[in-house]
DOMAR-556343 format. One record per atom (N, C-alpha, C, O): residue number from 1; residue in three letters; atom name; x, y negated, z. Coordinates in pm, 1 decimal. Atoms other than C-alpha are relative to their C-alpha. Layout:
R  nr rest atom        x        y        z
R NUM  ALA   CA        X        Y        Z
...
***
This chain:
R  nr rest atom        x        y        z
R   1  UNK    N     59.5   -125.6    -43.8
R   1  UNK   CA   1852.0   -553.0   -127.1
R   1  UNK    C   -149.6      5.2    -28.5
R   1  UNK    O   -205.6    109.6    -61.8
R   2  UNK    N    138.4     -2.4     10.3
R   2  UNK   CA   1492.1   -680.1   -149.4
R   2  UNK    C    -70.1    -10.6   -123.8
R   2  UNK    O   -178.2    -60.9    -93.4
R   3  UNK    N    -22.2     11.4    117.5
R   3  UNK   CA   1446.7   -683.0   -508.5
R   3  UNK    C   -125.2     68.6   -100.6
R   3  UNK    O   -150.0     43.7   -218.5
R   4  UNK    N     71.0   -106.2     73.4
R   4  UNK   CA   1180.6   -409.4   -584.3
R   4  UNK    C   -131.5    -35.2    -28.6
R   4  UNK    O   -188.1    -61.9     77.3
R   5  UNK    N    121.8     24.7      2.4
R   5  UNK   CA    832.0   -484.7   -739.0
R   5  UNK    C    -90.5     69.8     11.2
R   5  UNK    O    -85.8    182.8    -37.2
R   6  UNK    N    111.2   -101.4    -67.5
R   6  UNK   CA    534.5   -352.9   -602.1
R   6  UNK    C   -165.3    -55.0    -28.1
R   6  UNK    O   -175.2   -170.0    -70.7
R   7  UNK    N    130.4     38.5      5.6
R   7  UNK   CA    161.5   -398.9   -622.2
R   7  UNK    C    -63.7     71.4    108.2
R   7  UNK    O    -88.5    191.5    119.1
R   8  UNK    N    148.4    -67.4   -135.5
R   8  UNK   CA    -72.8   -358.9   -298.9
R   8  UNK    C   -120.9    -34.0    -49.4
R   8  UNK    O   -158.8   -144.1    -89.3
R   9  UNK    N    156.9    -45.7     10.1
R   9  UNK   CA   -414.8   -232.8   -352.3
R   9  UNK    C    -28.0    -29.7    119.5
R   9  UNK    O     64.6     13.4    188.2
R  10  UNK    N     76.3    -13.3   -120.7
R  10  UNK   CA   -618.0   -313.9    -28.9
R  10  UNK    C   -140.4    -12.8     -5.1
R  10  UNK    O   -203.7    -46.8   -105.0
R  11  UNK    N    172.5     56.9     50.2
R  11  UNK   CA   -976.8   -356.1     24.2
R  11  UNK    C    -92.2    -59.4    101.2
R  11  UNK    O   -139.6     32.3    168.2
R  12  UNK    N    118.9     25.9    -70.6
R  12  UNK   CA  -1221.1   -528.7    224.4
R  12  UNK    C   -105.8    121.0    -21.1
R  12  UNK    O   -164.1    183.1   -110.0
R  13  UNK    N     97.9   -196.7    -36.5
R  13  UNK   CA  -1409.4   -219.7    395.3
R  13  UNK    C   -167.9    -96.6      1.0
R  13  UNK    O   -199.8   -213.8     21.3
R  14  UNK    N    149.9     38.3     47.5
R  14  UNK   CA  -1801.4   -224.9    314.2
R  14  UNK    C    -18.8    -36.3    123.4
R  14  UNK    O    -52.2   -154.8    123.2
R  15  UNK    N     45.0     61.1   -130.4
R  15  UNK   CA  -1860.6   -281.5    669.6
R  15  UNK    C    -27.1   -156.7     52.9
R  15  UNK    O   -112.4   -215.8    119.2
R  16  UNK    N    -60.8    125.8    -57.9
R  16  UNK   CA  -1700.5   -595.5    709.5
R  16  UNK    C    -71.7    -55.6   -184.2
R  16  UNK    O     38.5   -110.3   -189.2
R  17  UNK    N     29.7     33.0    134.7
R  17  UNK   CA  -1852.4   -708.1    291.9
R  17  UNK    C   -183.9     14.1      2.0
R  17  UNK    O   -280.4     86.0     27.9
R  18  UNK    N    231.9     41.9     -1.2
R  18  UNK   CA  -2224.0   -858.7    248.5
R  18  UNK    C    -44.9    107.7    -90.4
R  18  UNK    O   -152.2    165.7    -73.9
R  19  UNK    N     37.6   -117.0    119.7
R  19  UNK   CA  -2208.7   -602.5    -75.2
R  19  UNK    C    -27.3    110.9     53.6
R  19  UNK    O   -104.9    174.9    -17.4
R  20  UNK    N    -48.0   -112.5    -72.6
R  20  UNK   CA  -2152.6   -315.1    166.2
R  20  UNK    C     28.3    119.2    -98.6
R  20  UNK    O    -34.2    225.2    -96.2
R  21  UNK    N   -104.4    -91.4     53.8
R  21  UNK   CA  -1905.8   -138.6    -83.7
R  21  UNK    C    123.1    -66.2      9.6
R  21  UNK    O    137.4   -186.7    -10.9
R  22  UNK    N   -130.4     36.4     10.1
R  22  UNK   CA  -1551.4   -152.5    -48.8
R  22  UNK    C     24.4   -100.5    -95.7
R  22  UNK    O    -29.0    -83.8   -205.4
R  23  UNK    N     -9.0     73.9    119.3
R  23  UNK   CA  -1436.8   -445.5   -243.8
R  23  UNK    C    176.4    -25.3    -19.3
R  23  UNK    O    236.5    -86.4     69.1
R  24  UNK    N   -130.7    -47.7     -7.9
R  24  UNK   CA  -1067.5   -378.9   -358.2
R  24  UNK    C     72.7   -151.7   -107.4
R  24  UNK    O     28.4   -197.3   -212.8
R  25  UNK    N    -62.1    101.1     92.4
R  25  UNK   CA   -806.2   -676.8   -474.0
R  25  UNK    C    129.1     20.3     24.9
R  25  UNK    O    142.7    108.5    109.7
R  26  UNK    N   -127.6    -11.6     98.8
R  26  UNK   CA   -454.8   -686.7   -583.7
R  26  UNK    C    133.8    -74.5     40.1
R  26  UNK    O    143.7   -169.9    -37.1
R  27  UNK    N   -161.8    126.9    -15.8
R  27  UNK   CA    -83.1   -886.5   -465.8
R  27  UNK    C     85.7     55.1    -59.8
R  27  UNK    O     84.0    177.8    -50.5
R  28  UNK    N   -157.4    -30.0     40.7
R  28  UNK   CA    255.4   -856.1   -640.4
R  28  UNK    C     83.6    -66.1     61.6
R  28  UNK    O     66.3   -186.9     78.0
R  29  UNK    N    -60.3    -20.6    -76.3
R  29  UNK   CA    499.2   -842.3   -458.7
R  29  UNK    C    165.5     14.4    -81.4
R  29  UNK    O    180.2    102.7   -165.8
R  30  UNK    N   -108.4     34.9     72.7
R  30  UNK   CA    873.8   -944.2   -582.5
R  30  UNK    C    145.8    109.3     81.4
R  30  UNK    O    248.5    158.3     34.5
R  31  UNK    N   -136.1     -6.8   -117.7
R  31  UNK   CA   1111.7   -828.5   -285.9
R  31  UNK    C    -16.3     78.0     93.4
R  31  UNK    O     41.7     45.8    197.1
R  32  UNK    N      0.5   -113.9    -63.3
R  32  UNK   CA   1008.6   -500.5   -126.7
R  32  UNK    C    164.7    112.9    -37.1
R  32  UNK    O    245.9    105.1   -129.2
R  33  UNK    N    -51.1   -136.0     40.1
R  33  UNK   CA   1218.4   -181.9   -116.6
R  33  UNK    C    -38.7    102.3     37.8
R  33  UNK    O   -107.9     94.7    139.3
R  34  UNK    N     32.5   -121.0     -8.6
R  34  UNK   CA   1167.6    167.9   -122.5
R  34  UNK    C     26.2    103.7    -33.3
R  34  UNK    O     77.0    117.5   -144.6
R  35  UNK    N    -82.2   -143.0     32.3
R  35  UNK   CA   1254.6    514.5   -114.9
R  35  UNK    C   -105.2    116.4    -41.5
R  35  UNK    O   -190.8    112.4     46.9
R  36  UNK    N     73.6   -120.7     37.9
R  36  UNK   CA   1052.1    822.4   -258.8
R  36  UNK    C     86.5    149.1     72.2
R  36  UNK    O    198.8    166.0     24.9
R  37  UNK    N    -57.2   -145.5    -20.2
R  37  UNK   CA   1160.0   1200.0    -80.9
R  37  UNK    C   -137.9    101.0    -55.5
R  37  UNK    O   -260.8    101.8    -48.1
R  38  UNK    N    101.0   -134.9     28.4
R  38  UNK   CA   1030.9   1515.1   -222.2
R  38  UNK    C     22.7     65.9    113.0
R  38  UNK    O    118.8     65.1    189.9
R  39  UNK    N     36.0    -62.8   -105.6
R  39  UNK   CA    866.7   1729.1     -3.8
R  39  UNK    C    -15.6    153.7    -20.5
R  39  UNK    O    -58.1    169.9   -134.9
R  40  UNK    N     57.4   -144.5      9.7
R  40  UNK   CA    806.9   2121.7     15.8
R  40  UNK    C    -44.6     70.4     84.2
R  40  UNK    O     55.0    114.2    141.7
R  41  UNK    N    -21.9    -94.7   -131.5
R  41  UNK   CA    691.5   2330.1    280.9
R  41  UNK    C    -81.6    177.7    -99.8
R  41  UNK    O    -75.2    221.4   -214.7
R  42  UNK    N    -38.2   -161.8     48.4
R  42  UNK   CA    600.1   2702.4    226.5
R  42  UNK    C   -100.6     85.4    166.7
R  42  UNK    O    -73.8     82.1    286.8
R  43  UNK    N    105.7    -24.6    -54.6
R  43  UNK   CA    290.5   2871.4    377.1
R  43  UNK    C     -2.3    161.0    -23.5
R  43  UNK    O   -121.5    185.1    -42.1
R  44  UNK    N     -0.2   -166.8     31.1
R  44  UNK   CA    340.1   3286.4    316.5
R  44  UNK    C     35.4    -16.5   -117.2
R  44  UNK    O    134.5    -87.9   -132.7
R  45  UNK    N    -21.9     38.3    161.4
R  45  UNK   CA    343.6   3279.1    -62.0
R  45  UNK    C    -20.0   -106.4    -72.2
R  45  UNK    O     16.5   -121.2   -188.8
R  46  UNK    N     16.5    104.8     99.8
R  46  UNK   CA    227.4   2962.5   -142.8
R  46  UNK    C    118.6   -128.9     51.5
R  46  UNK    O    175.0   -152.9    158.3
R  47  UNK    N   -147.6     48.3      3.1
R  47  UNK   CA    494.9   2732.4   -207.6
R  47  UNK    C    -85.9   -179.5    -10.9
R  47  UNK    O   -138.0   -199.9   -120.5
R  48  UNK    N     44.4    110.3     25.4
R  48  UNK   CA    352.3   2329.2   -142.9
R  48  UNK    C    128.5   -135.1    -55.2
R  48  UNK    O    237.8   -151.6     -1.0
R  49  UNK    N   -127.6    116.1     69.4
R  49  UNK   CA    569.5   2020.1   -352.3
R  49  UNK    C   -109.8   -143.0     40.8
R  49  UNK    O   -232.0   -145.3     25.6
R  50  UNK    N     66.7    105.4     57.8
R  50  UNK   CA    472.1   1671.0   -319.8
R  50  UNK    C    132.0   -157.3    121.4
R  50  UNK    O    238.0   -136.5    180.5
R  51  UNK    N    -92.5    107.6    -19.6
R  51  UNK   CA    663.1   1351.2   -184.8
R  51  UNK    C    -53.1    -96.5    117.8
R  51  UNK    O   -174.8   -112.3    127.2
R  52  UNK    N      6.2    132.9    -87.2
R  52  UNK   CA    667.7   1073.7     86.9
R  52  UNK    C     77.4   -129.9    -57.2
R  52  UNK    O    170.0   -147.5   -136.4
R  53  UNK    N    -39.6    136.6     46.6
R  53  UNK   CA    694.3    717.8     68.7
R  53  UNK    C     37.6   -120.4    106.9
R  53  UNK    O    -51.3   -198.6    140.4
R  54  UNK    N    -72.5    131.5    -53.7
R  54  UNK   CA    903.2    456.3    268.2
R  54  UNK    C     -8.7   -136.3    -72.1
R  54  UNK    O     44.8   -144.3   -182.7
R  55  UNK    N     73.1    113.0    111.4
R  55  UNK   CA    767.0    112.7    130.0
R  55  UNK    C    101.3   -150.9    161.8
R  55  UNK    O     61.7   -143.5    278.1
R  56  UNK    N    -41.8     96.1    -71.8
R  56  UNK   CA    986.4   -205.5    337.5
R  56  UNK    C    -39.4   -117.3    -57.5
R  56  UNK    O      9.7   -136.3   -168.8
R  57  UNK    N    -18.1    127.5     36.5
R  57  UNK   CA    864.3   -566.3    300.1
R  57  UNK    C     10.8    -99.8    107.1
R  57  UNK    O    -34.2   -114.4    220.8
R  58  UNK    N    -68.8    147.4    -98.4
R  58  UNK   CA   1046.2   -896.9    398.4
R  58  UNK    C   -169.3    -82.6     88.0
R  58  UNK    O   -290.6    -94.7     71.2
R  59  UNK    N    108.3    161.2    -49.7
R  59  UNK   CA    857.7  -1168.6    610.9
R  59  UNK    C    -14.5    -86.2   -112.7
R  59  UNK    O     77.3   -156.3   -155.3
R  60  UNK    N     67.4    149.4     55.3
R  60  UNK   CA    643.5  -1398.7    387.1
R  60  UNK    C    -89.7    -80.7     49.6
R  60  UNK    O    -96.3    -74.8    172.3
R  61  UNK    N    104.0     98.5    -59.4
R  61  UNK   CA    367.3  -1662.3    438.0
R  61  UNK    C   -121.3     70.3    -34.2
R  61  UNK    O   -207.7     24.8     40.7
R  62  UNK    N    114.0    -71.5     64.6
R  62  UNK   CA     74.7  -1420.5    253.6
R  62  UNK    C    -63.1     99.1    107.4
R  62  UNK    O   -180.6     84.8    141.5
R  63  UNK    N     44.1   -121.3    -93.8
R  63  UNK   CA     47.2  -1099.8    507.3
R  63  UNK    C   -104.1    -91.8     81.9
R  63  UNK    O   -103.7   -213.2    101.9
R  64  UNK    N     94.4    -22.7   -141.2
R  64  UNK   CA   -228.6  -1081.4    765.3
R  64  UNK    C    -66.3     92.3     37.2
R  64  UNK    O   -144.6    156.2    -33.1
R  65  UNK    N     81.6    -89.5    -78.6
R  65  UNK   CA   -353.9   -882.7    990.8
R  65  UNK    C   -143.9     50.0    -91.5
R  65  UNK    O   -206.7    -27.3   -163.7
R  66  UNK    N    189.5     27.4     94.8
R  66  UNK   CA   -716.7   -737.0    822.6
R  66  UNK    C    -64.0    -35.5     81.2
R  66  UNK    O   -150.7   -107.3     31.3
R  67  UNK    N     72.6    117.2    -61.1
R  67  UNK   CA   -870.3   -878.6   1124.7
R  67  UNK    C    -19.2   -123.9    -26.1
R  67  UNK    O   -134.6   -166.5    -32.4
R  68  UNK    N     15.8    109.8     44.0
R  68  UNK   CA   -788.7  -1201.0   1032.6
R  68  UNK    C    -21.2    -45.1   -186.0
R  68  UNK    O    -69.0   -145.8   -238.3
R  69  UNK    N     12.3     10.9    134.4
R  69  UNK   CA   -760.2  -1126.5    650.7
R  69  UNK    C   -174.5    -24.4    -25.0
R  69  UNK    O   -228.9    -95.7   -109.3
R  70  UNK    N    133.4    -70.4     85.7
R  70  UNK   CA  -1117.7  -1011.0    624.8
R  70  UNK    C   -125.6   -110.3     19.1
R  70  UNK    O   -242.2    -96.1    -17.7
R  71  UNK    N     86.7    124.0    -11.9
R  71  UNK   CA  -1267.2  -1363.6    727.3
R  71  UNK    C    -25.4    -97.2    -87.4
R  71  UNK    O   -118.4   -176.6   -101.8
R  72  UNK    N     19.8    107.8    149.1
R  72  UNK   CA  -1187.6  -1542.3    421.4
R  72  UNK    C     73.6     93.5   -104.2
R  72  UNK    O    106.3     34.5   -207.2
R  73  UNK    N   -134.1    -52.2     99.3
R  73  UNK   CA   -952.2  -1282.5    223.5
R  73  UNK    C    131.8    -86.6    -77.0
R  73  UNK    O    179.3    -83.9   -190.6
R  74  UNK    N   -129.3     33.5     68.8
R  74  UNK   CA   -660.5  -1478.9    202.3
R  74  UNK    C     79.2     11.6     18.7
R  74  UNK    O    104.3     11.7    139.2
R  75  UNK    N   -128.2    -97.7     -4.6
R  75  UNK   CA   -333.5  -1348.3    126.1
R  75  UNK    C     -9.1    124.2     13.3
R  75  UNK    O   -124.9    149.3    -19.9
R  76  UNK    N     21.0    -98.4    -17.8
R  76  UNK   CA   -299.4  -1005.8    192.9
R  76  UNK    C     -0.7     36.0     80.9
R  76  UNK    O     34.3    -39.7    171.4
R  77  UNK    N     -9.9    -56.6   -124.6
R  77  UNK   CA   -341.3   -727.9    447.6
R  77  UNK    C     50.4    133.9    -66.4
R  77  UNK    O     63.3    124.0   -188.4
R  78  UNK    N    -19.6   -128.5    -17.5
R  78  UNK   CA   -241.9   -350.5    449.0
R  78  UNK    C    -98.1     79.5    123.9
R  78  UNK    O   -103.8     25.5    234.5
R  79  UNK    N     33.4    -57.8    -82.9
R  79  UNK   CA   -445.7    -89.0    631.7
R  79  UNK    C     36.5    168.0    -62.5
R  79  UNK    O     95.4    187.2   -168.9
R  80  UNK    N    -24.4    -56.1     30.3
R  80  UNK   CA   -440.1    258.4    641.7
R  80  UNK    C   -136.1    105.4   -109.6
R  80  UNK    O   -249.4    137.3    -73.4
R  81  UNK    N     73.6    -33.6    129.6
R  81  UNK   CA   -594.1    421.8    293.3
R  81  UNK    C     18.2    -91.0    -72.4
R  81  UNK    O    -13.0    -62.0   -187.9
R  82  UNK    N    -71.4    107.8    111.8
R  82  UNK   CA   -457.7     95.5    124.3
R  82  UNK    C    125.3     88.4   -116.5
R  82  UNK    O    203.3    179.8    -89.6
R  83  UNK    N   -148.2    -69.3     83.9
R  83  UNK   CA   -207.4    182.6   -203.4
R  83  UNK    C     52.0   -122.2    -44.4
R  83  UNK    O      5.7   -230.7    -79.6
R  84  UNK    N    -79.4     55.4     64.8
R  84  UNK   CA     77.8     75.8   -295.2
R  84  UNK    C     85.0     55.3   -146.4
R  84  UNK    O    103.5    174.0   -173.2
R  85  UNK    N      1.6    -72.4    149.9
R  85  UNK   CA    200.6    100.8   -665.4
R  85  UNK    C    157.2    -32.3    -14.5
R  85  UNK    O    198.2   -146.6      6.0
R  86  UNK    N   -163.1     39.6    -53.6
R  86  UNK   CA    604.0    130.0   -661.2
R  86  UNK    C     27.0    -38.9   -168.3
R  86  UNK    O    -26.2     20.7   -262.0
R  87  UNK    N    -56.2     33.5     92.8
R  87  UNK   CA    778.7    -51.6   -933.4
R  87  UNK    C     -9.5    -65.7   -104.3
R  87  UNK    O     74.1    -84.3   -192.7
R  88  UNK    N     47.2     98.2    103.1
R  88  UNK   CA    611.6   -253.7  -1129.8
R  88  UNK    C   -183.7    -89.1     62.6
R  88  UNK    O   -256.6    -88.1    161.8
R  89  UNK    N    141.7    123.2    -28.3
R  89  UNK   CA    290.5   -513.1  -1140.9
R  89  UNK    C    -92.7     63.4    -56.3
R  89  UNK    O    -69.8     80.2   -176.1
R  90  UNK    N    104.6    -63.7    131.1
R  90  UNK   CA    -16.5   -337.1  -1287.5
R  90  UNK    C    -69.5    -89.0    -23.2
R  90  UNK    O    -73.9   -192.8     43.0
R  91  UNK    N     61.0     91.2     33.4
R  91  UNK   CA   -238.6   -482.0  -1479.9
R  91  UNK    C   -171.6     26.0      6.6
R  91  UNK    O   -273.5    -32.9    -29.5
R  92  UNK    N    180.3    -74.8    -72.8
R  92  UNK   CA   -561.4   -282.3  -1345.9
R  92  UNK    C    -29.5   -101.6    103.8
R  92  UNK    O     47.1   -158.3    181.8
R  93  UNK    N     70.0    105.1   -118.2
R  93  UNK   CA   -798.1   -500.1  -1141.4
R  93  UNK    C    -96.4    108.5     54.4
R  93  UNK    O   -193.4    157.9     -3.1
R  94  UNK    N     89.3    -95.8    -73.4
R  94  UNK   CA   -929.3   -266.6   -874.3
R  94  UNK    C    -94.1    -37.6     41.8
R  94  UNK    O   -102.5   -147.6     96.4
R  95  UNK    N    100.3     31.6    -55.4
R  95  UNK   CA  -1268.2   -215.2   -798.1
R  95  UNK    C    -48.5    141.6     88.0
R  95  UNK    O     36.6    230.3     93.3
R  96  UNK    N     36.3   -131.8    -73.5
R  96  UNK   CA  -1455.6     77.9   -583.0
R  96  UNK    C    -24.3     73.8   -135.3
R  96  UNK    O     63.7    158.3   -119.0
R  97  UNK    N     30.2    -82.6    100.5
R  97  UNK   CA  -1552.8    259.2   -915.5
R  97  UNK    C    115.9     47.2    -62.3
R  97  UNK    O    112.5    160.2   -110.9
R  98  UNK    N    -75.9    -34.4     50.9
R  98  UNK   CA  -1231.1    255.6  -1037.7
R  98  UNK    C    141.9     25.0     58.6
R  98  UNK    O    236.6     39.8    -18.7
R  99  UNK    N   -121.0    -32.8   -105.8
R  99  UNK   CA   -956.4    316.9   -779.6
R  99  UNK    C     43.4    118.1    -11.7
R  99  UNK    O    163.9    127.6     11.7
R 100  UNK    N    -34.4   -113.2     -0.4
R 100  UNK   CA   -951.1    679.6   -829.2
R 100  UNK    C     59.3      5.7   -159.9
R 100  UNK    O    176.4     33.8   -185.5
R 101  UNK    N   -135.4     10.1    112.2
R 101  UNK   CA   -858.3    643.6  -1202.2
R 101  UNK    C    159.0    -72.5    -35.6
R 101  UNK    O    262.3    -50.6    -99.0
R 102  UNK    N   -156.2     52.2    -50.7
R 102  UNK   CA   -619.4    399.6  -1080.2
R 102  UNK    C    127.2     86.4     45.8
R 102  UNK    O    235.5    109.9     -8.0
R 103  UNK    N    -89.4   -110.1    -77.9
R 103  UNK   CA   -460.0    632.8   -837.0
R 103  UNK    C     35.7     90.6    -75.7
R 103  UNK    O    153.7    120.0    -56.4
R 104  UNK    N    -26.7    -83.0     86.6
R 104  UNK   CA   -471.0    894.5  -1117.7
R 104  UNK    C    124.9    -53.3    -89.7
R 104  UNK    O    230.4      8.6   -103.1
R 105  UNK    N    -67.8     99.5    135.9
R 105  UNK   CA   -297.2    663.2  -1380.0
R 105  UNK    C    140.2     19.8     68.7
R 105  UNK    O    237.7     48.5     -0.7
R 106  UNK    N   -157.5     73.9    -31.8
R 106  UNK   CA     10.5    594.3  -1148.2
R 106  UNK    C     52.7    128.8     93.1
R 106  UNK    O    126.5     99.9    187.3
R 107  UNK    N     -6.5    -91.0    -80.7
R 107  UNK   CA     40.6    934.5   -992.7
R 107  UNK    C    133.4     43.7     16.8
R 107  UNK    O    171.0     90.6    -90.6
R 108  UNK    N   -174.5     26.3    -66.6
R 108  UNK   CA    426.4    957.1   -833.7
R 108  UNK    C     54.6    -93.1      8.4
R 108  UNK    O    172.7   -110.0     38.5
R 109  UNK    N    -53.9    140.7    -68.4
R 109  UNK   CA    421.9    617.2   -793.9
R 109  UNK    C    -90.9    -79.7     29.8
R 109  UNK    O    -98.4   -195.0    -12.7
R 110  UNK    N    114.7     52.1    -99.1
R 110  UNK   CA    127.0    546.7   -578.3
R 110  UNK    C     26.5     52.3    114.2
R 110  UNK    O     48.9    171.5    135.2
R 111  UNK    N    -27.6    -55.2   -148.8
R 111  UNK   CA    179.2    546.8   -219.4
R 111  UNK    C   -132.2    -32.1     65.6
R 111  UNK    O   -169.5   -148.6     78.8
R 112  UNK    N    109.8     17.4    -87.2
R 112  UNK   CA   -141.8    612.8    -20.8
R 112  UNK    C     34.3    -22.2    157.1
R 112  UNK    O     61.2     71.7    231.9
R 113  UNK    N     -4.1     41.7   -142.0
R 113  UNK   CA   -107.0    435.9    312.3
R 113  UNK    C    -25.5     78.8    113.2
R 113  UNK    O   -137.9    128.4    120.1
R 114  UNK    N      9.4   -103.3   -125.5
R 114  UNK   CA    -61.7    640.3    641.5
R 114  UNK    C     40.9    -44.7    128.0
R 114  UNK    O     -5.6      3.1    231.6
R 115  UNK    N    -30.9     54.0    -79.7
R 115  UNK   CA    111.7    434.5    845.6
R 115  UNK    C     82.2   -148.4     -5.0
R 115  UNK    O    175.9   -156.7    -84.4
R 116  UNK    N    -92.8     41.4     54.6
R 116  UNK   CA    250.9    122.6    873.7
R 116  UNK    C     31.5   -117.6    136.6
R 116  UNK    O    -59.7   -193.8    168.5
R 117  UNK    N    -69.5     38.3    -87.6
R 117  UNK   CA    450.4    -37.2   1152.0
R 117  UNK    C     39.8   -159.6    -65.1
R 117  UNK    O     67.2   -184.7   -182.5
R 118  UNK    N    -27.3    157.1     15.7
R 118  UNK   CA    510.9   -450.9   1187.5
R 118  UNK    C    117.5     -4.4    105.8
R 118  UNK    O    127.4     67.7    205.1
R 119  UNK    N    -87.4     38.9    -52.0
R 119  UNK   CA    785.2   -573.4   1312.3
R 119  UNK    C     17.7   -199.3     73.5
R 119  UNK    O     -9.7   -281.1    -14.3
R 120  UNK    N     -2.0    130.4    -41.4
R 120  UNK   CA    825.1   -935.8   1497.9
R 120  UNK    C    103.2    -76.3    -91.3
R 120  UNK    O    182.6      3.0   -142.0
R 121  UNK    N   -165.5     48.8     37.6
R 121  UNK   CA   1112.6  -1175.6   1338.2
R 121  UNK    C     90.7    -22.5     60.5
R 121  UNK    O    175.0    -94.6      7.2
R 122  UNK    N    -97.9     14.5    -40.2
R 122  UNK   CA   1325.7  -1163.3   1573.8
R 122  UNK    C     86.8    168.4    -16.7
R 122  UNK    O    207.2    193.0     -9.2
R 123  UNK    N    -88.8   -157.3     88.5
R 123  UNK   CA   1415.0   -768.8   1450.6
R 123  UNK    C     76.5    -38.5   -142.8
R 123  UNK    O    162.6     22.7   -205.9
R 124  UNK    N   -109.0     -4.8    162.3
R 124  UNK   CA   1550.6   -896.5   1127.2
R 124  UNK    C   -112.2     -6.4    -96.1
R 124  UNK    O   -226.7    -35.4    -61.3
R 125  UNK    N     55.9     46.3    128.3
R 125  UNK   CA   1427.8   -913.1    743.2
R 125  UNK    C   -141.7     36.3    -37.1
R 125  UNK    O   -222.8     -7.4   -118.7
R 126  UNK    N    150.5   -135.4     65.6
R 126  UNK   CA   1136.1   -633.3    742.0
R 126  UNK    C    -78.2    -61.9     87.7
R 126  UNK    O    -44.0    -82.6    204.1
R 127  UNK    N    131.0     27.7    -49.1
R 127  UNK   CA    800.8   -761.5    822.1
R 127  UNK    C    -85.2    159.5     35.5
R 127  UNK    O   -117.7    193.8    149.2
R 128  UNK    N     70.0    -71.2     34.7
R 128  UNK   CA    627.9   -471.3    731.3
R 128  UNK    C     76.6    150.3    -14.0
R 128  UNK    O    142.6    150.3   -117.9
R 129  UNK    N    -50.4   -145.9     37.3
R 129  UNK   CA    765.0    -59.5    746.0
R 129  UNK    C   -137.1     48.5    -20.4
R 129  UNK    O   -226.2     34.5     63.4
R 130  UNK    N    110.1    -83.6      7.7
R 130  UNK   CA    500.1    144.0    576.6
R 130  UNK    C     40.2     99.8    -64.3
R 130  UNK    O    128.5     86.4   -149.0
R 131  UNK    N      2.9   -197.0     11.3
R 131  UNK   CA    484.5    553.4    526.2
R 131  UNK    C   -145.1     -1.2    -87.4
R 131  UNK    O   -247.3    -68.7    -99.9
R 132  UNK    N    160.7    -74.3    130.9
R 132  UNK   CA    229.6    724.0    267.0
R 132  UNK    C     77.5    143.5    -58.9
R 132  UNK    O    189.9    193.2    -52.0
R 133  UNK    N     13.8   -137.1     99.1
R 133  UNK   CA    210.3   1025.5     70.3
R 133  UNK    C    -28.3    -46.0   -131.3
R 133  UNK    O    -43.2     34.6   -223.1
***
C-alpha cells in the first residue's frame, strides 16, 4: 500500500536561522500514499477549480517534530506552508529564491501544507496524515 514517492520541501523559518531567511532542504521519501480530489465551488458566476491533497506517511526513524528538528536539522520535519511534491524525487535543491519556481514547475503535483495530524504507534502504520491544496 505504501509504495508512493514523494519529496518534502520544508524549511528552517528565518527566525529560528543565524541567516534570518528561510533556509529550505529536501527528503525522499519511498513509502507514502496519496490521493488528489478535484475541487469546485461556484460563487454567482464565477465558477472556482482546483484540488486537495491527502499525503499518508508510515512511521520511520527520520521525522521530527520542528521543535526538535530545528536544533541541529536532522531528519525531517513538516510544518504548515511546507510542500510536498507527489510522485517522484526532484532533482531541484530548494532555496528561499527559488521555491516559487519550484512550486511553479510541479504545479498539480505540489501539495502546499495546511494541515497535518500525527498519529502515536499504537493507531497503526500512518505516522503522519497531512491535507494541502
Amino acid at each position: 500500500m505504501y509504495d508512493k514517492k514523494i519529496t518534502v520541501l520544508y524549511k528552517l523559518k528565518k527566525e529560528d536561522n543565524q541567516q534570518k531567511i528561510d533556509a529550505w532542504y529536501k527528503t525522499f521519501l519511498n513509502n507514502a500514499e496519496y490521493s488528489v480530489k478535484k475541487i469546485a465551488s461556484v460563487s454567482g458566476t464565477t465558477v472556482s477549480m482546483g484540488q486537495t491533497f491527502v499525503v499518508l506517511i508510515p512511521f520511520d526513524n527520520l521525522y521530527r517534530p520542528y521543535d526538535e528538528w530545528k536544533n541541529d536539522t536532522i531528519g525531517y520535519t513538516l510544518n504548515t506552508g511546507d510542500l510536498i511534491v507527489l510522485g517522484e524525487h526532484i532533482p531541484d535543491t530548494p532555496t528561499a529564491s527559488n521555491i516559487t519556481a519550484i512550486k511553479n514547475s510541479y504545479k498539480g503535483r505540489i501539495c502546499d501544507v495546511r494541515v497535518i495530524m500525527e498519529a502515536t504507534r499504537k493507531v497503526g502504520m500512518v505516522r503522519l496524515k497531512v491535507e494541502g491544496v
